[in-house]
N, C-alpha and C positions, 0 to 999 in steps of 0.2 A: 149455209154455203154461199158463196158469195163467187160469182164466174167473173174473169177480169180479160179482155179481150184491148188489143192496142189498133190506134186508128193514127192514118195520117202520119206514117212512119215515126211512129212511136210518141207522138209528139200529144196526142187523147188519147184517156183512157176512156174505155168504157165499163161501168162496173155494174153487172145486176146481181139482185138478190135475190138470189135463186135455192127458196126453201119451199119446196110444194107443201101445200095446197097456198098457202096465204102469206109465205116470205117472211114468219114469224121472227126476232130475234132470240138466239140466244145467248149466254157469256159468252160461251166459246167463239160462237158467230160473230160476236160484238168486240171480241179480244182480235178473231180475225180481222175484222176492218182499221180497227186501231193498227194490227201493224200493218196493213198493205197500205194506209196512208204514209206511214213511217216509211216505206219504199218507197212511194212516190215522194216523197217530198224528197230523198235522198237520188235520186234520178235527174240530173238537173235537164233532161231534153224533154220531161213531159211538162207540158206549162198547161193543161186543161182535164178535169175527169169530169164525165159525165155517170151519172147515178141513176138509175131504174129499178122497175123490179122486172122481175122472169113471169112470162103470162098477161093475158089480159085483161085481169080481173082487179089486181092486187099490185101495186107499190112494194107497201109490206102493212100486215094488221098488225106491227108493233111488237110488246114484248110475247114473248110464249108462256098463256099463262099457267101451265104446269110448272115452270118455274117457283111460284108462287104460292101453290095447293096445300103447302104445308105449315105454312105460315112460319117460315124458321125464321129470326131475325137477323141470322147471319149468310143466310142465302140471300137477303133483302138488299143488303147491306153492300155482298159482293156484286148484284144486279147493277145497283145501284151505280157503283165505281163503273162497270166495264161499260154502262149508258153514258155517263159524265167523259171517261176516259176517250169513249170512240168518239163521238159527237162533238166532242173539245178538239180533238184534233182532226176535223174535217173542217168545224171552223175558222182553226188555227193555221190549214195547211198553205204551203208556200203558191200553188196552183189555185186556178181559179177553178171553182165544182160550181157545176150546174145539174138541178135534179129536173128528172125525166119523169112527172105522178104521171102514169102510163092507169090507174087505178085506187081504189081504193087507199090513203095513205092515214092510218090509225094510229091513234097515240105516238109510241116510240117511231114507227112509220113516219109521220107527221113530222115527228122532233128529231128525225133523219133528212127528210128534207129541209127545214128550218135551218139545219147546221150550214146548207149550201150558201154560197153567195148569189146565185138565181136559181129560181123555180119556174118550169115550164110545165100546165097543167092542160092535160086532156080534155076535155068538155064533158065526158061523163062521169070524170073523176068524183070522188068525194073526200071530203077529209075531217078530222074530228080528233080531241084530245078527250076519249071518252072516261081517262083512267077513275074518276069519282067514282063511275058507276058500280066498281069491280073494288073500292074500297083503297083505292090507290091515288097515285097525284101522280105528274107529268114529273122523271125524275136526270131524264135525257138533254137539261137546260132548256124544256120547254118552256118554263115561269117565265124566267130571264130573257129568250131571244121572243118567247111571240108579242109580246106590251112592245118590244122595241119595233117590230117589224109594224104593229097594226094598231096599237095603242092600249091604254089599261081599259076602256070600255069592253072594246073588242075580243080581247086577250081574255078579261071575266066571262063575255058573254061562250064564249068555246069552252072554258075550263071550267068554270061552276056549273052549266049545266049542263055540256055535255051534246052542245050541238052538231049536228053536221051541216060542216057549208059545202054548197057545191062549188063550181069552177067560175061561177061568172061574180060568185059572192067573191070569191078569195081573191080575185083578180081586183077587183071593186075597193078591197080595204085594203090591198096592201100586200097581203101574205103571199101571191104569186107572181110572175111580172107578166105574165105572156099565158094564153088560152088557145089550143091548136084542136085538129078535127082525132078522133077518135085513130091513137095507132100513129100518131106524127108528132110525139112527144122525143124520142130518142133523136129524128133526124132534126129535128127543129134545134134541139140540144146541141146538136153536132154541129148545127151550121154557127148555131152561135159561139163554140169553141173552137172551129174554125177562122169566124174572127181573131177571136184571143191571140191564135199564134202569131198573128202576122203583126203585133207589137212587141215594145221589147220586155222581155221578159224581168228586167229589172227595176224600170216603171211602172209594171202591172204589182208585181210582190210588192214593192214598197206605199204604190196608192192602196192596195187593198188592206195593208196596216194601219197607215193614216186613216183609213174610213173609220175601224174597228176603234179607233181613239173615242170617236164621239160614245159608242157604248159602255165605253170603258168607265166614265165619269170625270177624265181627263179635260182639267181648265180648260177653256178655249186658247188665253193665251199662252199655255202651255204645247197648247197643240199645235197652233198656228206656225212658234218657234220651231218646232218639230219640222213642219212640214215642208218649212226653207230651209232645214238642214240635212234633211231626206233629198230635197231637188240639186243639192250642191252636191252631196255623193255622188249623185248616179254622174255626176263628170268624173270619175273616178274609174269611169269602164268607158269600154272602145265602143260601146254600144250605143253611148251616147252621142257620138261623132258620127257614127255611123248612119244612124236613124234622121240628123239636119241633114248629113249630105245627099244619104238618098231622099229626102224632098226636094232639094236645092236642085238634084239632077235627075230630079225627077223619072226615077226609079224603085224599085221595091227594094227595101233595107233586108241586108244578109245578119241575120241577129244571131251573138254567140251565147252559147248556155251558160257559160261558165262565168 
């Protein structure tokens, strides 16, 4: 189940995941987050979600592995899709996400905050891509975004054997940006998407594309071309106008969604 609460007239989301005891995922669970992204991105006045889990023990411990007890290959298969499908589009989505590990964040946990554009970690967080142990791999685009987040050393050393780092490690290499006191995960989240609003929302979406180019395997100067042609659009909205004059007069810019 996943509770979706709106902040800052309507402008954050807050979204936890809230499946007692451990915030497990399921399809269903993961087909649900796929579409409440598909809302938000289609919403054009929310520009920020913030991600947690429900309780203070648990993030989420990842996939539910009853799912899996039967070893069907096309139960595997569908897992598989609704992990790819939800986590592709949280990293795809038009909004900046920032995740709240308020706990423990395991495997598909883990490869739910990964999908974020920041991570804000608790201090007595844990986290860990333990799926080898249980005869599984990480299938949530964990391969692919944690080498990019923290590098291939890194990246093997969590997924072959299965370690758990704490908060000051993850912080240390990479995988988190920000380490807060026990239970100041969500506001810390808040403040930082807080910021968010008060640019324009047109600059934010289109830098946060341009970023994702360098993953992509896109030339440089392929990209670079891009990236002056992304800056000449956004003359193309009132927003742009908007955002010189209120510094010119030194005022806070009224930004439009649309």
């Amino acid at each position: 189940m996943i509770d979706v609460s709106e902040q800052h007239d309507g402008t954050v989301v807050l979204l936890t995941l809230n499946r007692p005891p451990a915030n497990a995922f399921t399809p269903e669970g993961l087909q649900t987050l796929h579409e409440t992204f598909r809302q938000i991105d289609a919403d054009k006045r929310i520009r920020a979600v913030v991600i947690t889990g429900h309780g203070p023990k648990f993030f989420s411990a990842g996939a539910d592995l009853n799912t899996f007890a039967s070893g069907d290959r096309e139960v595997a298969r569908h897992a598989a899709a609704r992990f790819g499908t939800a986590f592709e589009a949280i990293q795809n989505s038009r909004v900046v996400v920032i995740a709240a590990i308020n706990g423990y964040a395991m495997g598909g946990g883990l490869e739910c905050a990964l999908s974020a554009d920041i991570r804000v970690i608790e201090k007595q967080a844990r986290v860990a891509l333990p799926e080898t142990a249980v005869g599984l791999l990480p299938s949530g685009c964990g391969t692919q975004t944690l080498p990019w987040l923290v590098g291939e050393g890194w990246a093997k050393r969590i997924i072959l054997t299965g370690e758990q780092i704490n908060a000051e490690t993850a912080q240390r290499i990479g995988l988190v940006e920000e380490v807060v006191e026990k239970g100041a995960a969500v506001e810390a989240a808040l403040q930082m998407a807080s910021r968010v609003i008060k640019l324009s929302p047109q600059a934010v979406a289109a830098s946060k594309s341009l970023i994702h180019l360098a993953r992509e395997g896109v030339p440089r100067r392929a990209a670079l071309a891009l990236e002056r042609e992304r800056f000449v659009e956004l003359f193309e909205h009132d927003n742009q106008r908007e955002g010189v004059n209120a510094f010119l007069q030194k005022r806070e810019p009224q930004w439009s969604a649309d």
